[in-house]
N, C-alpha and C positions, 0 to 999 in steps of 0.2 A: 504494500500500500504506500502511494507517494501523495503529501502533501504539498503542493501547488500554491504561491500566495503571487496576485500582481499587485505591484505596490502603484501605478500608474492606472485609469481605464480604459479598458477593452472595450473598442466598438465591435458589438454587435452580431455584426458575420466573419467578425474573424473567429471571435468566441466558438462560434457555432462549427466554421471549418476546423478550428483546434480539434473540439468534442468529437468531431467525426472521423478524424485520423484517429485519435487516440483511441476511442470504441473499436476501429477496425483494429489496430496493434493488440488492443487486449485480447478481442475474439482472436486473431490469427497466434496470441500466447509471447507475443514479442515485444509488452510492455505491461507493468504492473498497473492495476486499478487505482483510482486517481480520485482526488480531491481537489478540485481548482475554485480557490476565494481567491473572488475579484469583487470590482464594480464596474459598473459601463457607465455611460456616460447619461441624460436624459433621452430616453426613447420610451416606446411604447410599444408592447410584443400582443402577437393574436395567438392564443392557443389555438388547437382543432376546432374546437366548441366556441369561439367568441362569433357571436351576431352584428351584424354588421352596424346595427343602430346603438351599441354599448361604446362604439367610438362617437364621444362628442366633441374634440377638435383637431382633425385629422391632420392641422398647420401648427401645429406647439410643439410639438418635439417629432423627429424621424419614426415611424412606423413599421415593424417589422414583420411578414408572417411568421409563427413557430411551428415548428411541426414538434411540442409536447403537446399534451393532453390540456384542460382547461382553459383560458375566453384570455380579455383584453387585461395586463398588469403592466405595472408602469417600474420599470429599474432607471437608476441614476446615482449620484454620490452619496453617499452616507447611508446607503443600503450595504447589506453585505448580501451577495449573492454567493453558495455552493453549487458546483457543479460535479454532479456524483454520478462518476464513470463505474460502475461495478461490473464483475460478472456473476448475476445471477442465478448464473447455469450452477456455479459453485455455493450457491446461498438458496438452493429450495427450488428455484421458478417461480415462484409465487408473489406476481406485481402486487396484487391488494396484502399482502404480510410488506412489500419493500415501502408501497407508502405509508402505509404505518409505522413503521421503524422512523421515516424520515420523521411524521409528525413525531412521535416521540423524542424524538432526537432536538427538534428543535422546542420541545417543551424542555427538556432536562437541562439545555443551554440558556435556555431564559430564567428557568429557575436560581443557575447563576447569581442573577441580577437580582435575586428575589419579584419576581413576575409570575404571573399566575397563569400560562399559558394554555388553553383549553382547544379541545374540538370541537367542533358541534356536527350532530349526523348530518345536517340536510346542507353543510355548508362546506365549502372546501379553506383550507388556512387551517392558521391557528388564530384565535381570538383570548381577547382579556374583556376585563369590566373595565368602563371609568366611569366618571361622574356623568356623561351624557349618554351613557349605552353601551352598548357590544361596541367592538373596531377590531377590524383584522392587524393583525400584528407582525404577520409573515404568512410569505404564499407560496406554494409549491404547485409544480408542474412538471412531470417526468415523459419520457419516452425511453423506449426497449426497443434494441435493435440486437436482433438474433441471441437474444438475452445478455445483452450488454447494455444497461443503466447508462442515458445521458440527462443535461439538464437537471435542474433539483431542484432548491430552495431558495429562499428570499427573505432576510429576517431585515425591517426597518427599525436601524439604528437611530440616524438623524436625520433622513433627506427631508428635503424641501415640501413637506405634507400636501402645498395646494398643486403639485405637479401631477397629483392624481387626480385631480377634478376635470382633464382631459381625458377620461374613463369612465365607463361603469366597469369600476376594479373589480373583477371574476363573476360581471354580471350582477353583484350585488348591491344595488340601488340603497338600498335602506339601510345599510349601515356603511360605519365612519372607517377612518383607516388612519392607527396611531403608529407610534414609536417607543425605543425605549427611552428617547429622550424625554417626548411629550407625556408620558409619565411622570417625569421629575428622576429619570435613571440616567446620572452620568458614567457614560462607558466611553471607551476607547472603539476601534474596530480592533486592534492586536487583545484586546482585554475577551472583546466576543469571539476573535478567532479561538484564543485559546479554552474559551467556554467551549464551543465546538468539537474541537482536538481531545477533550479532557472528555465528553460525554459520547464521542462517537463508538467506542470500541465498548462500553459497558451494551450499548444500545444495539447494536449489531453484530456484536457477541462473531468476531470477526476469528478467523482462526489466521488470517495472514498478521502473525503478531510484529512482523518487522515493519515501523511506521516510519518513515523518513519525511521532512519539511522544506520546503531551501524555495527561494524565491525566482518567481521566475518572467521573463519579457516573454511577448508574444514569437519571437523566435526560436525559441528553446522548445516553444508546443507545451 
């Protein structure tokens, strides 16, 4: 298992072209499975499932289709994005057990922070209480290619909260979408990474016990 950090942001399709060499090396077994925290810069991605009237300002930031699972979400700076490259094939097969682990995963990281990070059945994310309602707190969105794990997670740290009002963020009109800042949680992104790092292997109960970190530019892959 290698950890992956870019200290700079990743636009968008390169991410994407990174993810898809590297899935192929994992399947073809000529590179280990992979952890890549980043952030990209402000855009706006369409899962499978986003409808076409959940984008409401198609001119505020670049637009991208995804081919994961889930509708319109908004990444940019002071979000921390995972992208978890796994093999599968060695973990079960079983997608609805993988995202669950993720939701787990990023519950046991928030908890970290002391944050109360919840499911709900009919809803996708993780959500908290605050004083004005439910908000989603972090969003996930996977794809499986030949049972190799791309794409993953989304936890908002600090970015700019009204850059999602260019959205119905995962189709969910009626509720809000916080941080751990707009909590009152001051954290780092090195502070949540290693929240991360520090909950992933209890959660995933991972038998590749040698975990490696080191930082890396978009040419390195």
């Amino acid at each position: 298992m290698q950890w992956l950090i870019s200290d700079e942001p990743v636009d968008y399709p390169q991410a994407v072209r990174v993810m898809e060499e590297r899935v192929a090396a994992i399947r073809r077994g000529t590179a280990a499975e992979a952890i890549w925290l980043l952030e990209h810069p402000p855009l706006y991605t369409a899962g499978t499932s986003a409808g076409e009237g959940e984008l409401l300002d198609a001119n505020r930031f670049p637009v991208y289709a995804s081919g994961r699972g889930g509708r319109y979400t908004y990444h940019g700076p002071g979000q921390r994005v995972a992208y978890v490259m796994l093999d599968l094939a060695c973990r079960g097969r079983d997608v609805r057990a993988f995202v669950h682990s993720l939701e787990a995963w990023i519950i046991a990281a928030l908890a970290r922070f002391g944050v109360a990070g919840e499911r709900r059945q009919d809803r996708v994310g993780i959500w908290v209480t605050t004083p004005a309602g439910e908000a989603k707190i972090a969003a996930l969105g996977v794809r499986v290619r030949r049972w190799v794990s791309y794409h993953g997670i989304a936890i908002n740290l600090d970015p700019e909260l009204s850059h999602f009002a260019g959205i119905v963020p995962c189709g969910l009109a009626a509720y809000g979408v916080t941080s751990l800042a707009a909590l009152g949680v001051v954290a780092s992104l090195d502070e949540l990474d290693q929240a991360l790092r520090e909950t992933f292997s209890s959660i995933f109960d991972s038998n590749h016990s040698q975990l490696s970190l080191r930082r890396t530019t978009l040419a390195e892959g």
